[in-house]
Residue, then its C-alpha position, 0 to 999 in steps of 0.5 A: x500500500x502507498x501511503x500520501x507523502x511516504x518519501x516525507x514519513x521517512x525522512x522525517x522518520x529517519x531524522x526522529x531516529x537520529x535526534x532520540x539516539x543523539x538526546x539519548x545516547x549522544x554518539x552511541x545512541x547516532x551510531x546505534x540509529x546509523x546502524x538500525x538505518x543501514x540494516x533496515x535498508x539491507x533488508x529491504x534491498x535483499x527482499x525486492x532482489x529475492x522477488x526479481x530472482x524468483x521472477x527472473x526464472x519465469x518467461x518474461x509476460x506470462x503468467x498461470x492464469x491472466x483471470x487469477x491476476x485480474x482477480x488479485x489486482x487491486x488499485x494503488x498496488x505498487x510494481x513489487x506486489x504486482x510481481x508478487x502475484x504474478x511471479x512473472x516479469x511484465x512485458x513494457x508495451x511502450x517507451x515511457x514505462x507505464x503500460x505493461x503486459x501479462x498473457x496466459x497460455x489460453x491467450x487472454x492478455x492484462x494489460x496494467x497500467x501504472x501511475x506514479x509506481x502503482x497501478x491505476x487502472x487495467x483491462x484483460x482481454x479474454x478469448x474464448x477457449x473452447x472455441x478455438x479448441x478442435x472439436x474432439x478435445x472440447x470438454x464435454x459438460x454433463x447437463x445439470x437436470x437442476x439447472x434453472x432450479x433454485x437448489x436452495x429452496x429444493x434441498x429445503x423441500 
């Protein structure tokens, strides 16, 4: 989630961090803040270098299933929770960086357009499997002698 202002919140954070370990400590306590700073930034360079190494093994723009990413999307998402669930490596779809795409094996597409590092809005484009799929691998669908009934009210019955 992004917060309004987050580059502000941390500065400030990190200027609050060094005033209390000076006024508590004097240089101990600005070491010690120095030092709590610099190993809160190793963790957070290994995390996101971590996440591009588990996607840096999938093929570049495909994902399991382009409905299951659509699903998970939500607006304000950033570019590393988009990788998370995706666990894939978008393809750029233009120059300045901001529209990137994902297809699944069927050949549905998102494409997920991001705004000042978090997702604004996309749009998926599904095709229809089963009928680009030849007549004797279509999956036969038994019909459900119920259908049109509300089973709710039956089973009550």
């Amino acid at each position: 989630m992004k917060v309004p202002f987050q580059r502000t919140i941390n500065a400030v954070l990190a200027a609050s961090a060094l005033l209390a370990g000076w006024w508590a400590f004097r240089w101990a306590g600005l070491a010690l803040a120095i030092t709590v700073m610099a190993f809160w930034s190793i963790l957070q360079f290994n995390r996101a270098s971590r996440q591009l190494r588990n996607v840096a093994d999938r093929p570049k723009g495909m994902v399991d299933s382009v409905v299951t990413l659509q699903s998970k999307l939500a607006y304000g998402m950033n570019m590393a929770e988009v990788l998370a669930i995706s666990s894939s490596l978008g393809q750029r779809m233009n120059e300045r960086g901001n529209d990137w795409l994902w297809r699944d094996s069927y050949g549905n597409q998102i494409i997920v357009t991001f705004r000042r590092g978090s997702v604004e809005r996309w749009s998926a484009t599904r095709t229809d499997a089963q009928s680009t799929a030849p007549a004797a691998t279509r999956p036969t669908v038994p019909q459900d002698p119920m259908r049109g009934v509300d089973h709710a009210s039956v089973a009550a019955a």
